[in-house]
N, C-alpha and C positions, 0 to 999 in steps of 0.2 A: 558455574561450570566446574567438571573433576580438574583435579589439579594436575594428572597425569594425565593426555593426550589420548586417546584410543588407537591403537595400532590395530589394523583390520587384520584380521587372517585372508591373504589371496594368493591363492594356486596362479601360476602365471603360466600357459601353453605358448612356448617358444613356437612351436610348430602348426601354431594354428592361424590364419589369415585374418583371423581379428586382429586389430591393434592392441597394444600392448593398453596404450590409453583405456581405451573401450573398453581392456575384460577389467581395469581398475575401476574401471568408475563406474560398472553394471555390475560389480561386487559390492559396492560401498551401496549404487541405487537401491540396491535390493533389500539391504541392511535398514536405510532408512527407510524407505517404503513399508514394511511388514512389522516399521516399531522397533525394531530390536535397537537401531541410534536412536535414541530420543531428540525430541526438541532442545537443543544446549550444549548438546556431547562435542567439545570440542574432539578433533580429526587432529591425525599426526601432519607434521609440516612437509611441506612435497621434498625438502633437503633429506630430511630423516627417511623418509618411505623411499625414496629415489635409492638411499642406502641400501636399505632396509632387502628392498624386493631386488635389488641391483638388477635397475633399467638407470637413465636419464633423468636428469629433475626436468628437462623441459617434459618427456613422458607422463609425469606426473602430476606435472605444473596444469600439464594439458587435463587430466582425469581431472584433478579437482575443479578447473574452471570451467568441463562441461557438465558438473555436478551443479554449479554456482547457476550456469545460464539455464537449467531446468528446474530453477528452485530450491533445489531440496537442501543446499547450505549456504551459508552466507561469507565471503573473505573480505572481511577488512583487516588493513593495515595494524599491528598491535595487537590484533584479536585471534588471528589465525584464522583456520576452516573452521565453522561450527554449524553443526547439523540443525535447519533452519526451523521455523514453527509449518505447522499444514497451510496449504494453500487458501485463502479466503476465496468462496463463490458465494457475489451476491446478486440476489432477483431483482431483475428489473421492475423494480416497485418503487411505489410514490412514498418511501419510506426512508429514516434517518439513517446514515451511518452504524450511529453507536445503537440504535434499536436493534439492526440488522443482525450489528459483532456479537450484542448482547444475548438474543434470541440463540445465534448458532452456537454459547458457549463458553464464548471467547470473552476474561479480562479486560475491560476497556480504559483507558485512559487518555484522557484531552489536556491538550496544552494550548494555551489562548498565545499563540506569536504576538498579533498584533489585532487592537482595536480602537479605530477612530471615528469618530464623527464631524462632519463638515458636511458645509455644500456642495451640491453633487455638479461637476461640470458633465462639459455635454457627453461622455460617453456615458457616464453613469447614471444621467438623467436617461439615454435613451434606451439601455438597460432596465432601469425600469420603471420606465415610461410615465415618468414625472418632466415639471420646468426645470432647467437648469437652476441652481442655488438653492432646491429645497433639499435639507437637512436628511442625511443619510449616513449609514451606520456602515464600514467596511471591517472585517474578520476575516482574521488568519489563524486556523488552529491546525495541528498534527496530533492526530488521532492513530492509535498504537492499541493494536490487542497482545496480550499476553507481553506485554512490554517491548515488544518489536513493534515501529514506525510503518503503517502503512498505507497514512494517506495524508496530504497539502492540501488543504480546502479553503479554499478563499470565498468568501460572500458577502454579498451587497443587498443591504434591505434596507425601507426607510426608515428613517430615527424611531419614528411616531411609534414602533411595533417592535423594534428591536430590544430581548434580551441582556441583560445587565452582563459585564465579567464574570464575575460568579457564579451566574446561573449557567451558561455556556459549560463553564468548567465541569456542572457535574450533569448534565442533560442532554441530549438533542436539540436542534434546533427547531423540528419540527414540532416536538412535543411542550416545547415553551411555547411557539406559535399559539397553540391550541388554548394553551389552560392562561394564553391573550385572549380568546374567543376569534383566534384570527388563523380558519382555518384552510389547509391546503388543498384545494381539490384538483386541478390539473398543472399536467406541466409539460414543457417543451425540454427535449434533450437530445444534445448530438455527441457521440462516442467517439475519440479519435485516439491519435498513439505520436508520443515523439520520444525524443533523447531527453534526458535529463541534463539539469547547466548543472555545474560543479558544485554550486549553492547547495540548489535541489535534491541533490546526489548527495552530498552529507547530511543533511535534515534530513533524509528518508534513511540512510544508512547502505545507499544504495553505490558502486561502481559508478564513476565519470561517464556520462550518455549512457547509461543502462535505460533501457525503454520503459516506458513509463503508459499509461493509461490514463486521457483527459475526459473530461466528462464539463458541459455547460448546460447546466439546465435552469430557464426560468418557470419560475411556478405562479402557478395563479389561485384565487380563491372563487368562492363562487360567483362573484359578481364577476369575474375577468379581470380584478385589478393583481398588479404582479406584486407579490410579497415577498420573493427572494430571487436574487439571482446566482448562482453559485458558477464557480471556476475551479475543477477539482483537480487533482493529479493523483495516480496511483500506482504503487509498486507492483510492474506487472508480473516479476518473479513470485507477488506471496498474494495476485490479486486477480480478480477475473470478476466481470459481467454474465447475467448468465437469464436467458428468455424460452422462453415456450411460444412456438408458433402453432398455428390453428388454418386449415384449410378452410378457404370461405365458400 
């Protein structure tokens, strides 16, 4: 990031029925929109601009956090405003994460949180759809394009097929499957949206209950046996699902 803030140039019309907020932060939107803030540019702090423009810091408080709740910058604690990476859209495909990130561009890096192996009690068994007690593999990674966090993916597959530490860290998971000869052909998935717990919301780099993006899909291979189940979460400010419908 510059070491010096970016102070925007904004004309402010006292006399016009827009808020004051609104022509700040459709000043600054437009800025980032059209490129001219790159992805990193830290933004001046609403203390200094509230000077600056002489309105209100809550006025401004207000512009930069309707900038935050459309994406386009991120405000953590420490870090100030800074003008956020482009919005992720990905196809509803029977396809990897990091293939997706990779394919659109995007820097990808995995971080393995957590990986254990044990016997699988009964939810896990019925998940996927094994006896309770046989041997399954549970994963936690946060997966980041261009160095910003933008997704908590937890998965459950059985020991017998599951990918080593290592491998995880520099692949897909579906693409390990494969070159197991343990390939994916359908899957079951339901899209839904909640708040974020306080946890969540740091490891994503994401605001206290900032809405998030869930995703639970079990996959099968061609025989019908399930070879993954996954429990995903996603930053909906830098993340979107995205489908083609077809008149039947």
């Amino acid at each position: 990031m510059p070491d010096t803030p970016y102070q925007p140039e904004i004309v402010i019309d006292r006399t016009s029925d827009l808020p004051l907020y609104t022509q700040i932060a459709e000043t600054l939107g437009a800025l980032i929109l059209d490129g001219t803030l790159t992805p990193g540019t830290r933004i001046e702090d609403e203390v200094s601009m509230a000077r600056r423009l002489q309105v209100s810091r809550p006025t401004t408080r207000q512009a930069l956090q309707s900038l935050a709740d459309r994406g386009l910058v991120s405000r953590r604690r420490g870090a100030g405003t800074v003008v956020a990476s482009p919005h992720v859209r990905r196809p509803m495909e029977l396809s990897s994460l990091l293939a997706d990130l990779t394919a659109a561009g995007y820097q990808v890096s995995t971080r393995l949180l957590e990986y254990d192996t044990h016997p699988a009690d009964a939810k896990e068994a019925e998940h996927l759809e094994v006896d309770p007690g046989t041997q399954v593999t549970r994963l936690r990674r946060l997966r980041s394009a261009d160095g910003e966090p933008i997704a908590l993916m937890h998965n459950l597959l059985p020991a017998a097929i599951a990918p080593s530490r290592q491998e995880l860290e520099q692949k897909g998971l579906y693409d390990l499957l494969r070159s197991r000869g343990v390939m994916p052909a359908t899957a079951k998935q339901v899209i839904g949206a909640r708040n974020a717990t306080a946890k969540e919301a740091d490891t994503l780099h994401e605001r206290r209950r900032a809405a998030l993006l869930t995703a639970q899909r079990t996959t099968y291979d061609a025989a019908g046996r399930v070879i993954e189940y996954g429990d995903h979460l996603y930053r909906a400010s830098r993340y979107s699902f995205e489908t083609s419908l077809f008149t039947g």
